[in-house]
C-alpha positions in Angstrom: 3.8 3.6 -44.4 1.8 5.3 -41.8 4.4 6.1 -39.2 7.0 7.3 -41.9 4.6 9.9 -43.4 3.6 10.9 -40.0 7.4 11.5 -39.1 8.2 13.1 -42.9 5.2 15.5 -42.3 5.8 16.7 -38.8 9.5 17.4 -39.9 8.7 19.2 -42.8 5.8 21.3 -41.1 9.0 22.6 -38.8 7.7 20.5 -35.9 9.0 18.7 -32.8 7.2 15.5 -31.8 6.6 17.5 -28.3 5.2 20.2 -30.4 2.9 18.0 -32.3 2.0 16.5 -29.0 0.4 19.7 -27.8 -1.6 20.8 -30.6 -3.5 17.4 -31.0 -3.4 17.4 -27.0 -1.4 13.8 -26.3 2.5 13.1 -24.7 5.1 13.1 -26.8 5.7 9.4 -26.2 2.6 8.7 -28.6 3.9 10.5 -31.2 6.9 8.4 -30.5 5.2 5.1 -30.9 3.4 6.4 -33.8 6.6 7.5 -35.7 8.5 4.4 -34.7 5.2 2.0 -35.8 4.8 0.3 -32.2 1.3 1.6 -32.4 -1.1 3.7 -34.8 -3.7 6.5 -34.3 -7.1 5.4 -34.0 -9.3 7.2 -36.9 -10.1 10.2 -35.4 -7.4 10.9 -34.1 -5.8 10.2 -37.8 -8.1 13.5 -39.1 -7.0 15.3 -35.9 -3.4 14.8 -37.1 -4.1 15.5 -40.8 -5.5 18.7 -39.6 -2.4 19.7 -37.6 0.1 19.2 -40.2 -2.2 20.7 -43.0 -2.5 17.6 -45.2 -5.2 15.0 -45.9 -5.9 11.9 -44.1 -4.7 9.9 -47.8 -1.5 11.4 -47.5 -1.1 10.3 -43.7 -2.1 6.9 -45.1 0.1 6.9 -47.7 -2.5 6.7 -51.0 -1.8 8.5 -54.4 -5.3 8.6 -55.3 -7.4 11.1 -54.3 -10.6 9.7 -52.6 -13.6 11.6 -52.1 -14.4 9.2 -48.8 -10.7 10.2 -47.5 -12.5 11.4 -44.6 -15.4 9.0 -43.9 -14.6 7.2 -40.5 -15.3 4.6 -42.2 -12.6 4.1 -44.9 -10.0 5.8 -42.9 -11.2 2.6 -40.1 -10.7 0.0 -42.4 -7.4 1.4 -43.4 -6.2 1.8 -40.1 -7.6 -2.3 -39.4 -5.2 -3.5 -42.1 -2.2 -1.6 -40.4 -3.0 -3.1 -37.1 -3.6 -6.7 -38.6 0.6 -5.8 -40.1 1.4 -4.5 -36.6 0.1 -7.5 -34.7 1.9 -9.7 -37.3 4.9 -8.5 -36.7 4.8 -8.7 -33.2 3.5 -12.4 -33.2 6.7 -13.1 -35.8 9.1 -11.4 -33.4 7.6 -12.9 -30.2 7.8 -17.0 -32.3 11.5 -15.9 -32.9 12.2 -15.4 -29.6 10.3 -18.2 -28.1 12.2 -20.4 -30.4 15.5 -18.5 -29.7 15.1 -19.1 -26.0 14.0 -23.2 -26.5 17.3 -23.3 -28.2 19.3 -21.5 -26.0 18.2 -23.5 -22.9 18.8 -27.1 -24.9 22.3 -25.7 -25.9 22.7 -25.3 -21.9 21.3 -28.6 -20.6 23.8 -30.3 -23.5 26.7 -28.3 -21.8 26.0 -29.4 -18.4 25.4 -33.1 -19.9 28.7 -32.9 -21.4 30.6 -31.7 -18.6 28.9 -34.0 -16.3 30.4 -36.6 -18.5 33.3 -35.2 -19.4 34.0 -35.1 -15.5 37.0 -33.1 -14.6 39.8 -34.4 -17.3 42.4 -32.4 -16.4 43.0 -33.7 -13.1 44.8 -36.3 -14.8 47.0 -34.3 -16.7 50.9 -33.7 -16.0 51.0 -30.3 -14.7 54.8 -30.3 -15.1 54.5 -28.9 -18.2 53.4 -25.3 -17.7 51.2 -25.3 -21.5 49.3 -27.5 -19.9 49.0 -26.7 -16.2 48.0 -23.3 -18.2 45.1 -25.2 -20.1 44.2 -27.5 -16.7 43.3 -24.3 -15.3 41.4 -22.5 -17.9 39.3 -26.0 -18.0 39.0 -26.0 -14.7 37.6 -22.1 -14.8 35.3 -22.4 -17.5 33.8 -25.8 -15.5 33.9 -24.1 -12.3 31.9 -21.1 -14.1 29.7 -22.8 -16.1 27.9 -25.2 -13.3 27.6 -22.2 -11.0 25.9 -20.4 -14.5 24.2 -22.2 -16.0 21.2 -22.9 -13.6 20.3 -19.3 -13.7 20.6 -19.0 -17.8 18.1 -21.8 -17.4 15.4 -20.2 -15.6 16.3 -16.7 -17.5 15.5 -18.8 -21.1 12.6 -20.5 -19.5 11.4 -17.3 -18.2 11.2 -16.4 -22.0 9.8 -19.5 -23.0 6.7 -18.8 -20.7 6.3 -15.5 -21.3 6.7 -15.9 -25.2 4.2 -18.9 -24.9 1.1 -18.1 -26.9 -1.7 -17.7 -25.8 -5.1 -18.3 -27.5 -8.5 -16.3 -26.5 
């Protein structure tokens, strides 16, 4: 992959990322997202790198065979177009799992609050002369106390996710 070669390369040239950085003129923090594969060079940039660390733009990319159009904007375009297409699947798959994760989370609430609601406060009954239970009355009664005062702000945290996990179509 793209941003494992990129990191194998730079390391084996002897190279920091802030060194890299300098001599094809970005921040560090791009060489960072490029190593991590949060983002990828565009394709000049891809033979500005190649040129830096002494290797061909096919080796960046990861291919075996040697290509006579390795550097033709071109090819090295359409290669980079299928590692975005991977990179923006990933990130759709991550952002449905946490849409889903949150939808979840704030049903698992409102069932709590349902249930405690109708539950009402149980222990208020109870014969507190026994200390076992005047022990468990009052760990009830903290979790309840707890939870209601909670639980409205997990709410509007997961729904907070929801919305900004929500897709949205061009």
């Amino acid at each position: 992959m793209l941003s494992e070669n990129i990191k194998r390369l730079r390391r084996s040239k002897g190279l920091s990322q802030e060194e890299l950085a300098l001599k094809i003129n970005v921040v560090r923090q791009t060489i960072s997202k490029w190593e991590n594969g949060t983002s990828v060079p565009d394709a000049q940039m891809l033979i500005t790198i190649s040129k830096a660390l002494d290797t061909s733009v096919d080796v960046l990319l990861g291919e075996d065979v040697i290509d006579k159009d390795a550097d033709d904007l071109k090819a090295i375009s359409q290669k980079l177009e299928v590692i975005n297409h991977q990179l923006a699947s990933n990130k759709a798959s991550k952002r449905k799992t946490i849409h889903l994760l949150c939808l979840i989370g704030c049903v698992i609430v409102v069932i709590g609050l349902i249930v405690v609601y109708l539950l009402g406060s149980p222990y208020q009954n109870w014969d507190m002369s026994d200390h076992e239970t005047a022990v468990l009355a009052t760990i009830w009664h903290s979790f309840e106390w707890a939870f209601v005062r909670i639980a409205p702000f997990i709410i509007i945290l997961f729904v907070i996710g929801i919305i900004l996990t929500k897709r949205i179509d061009n």
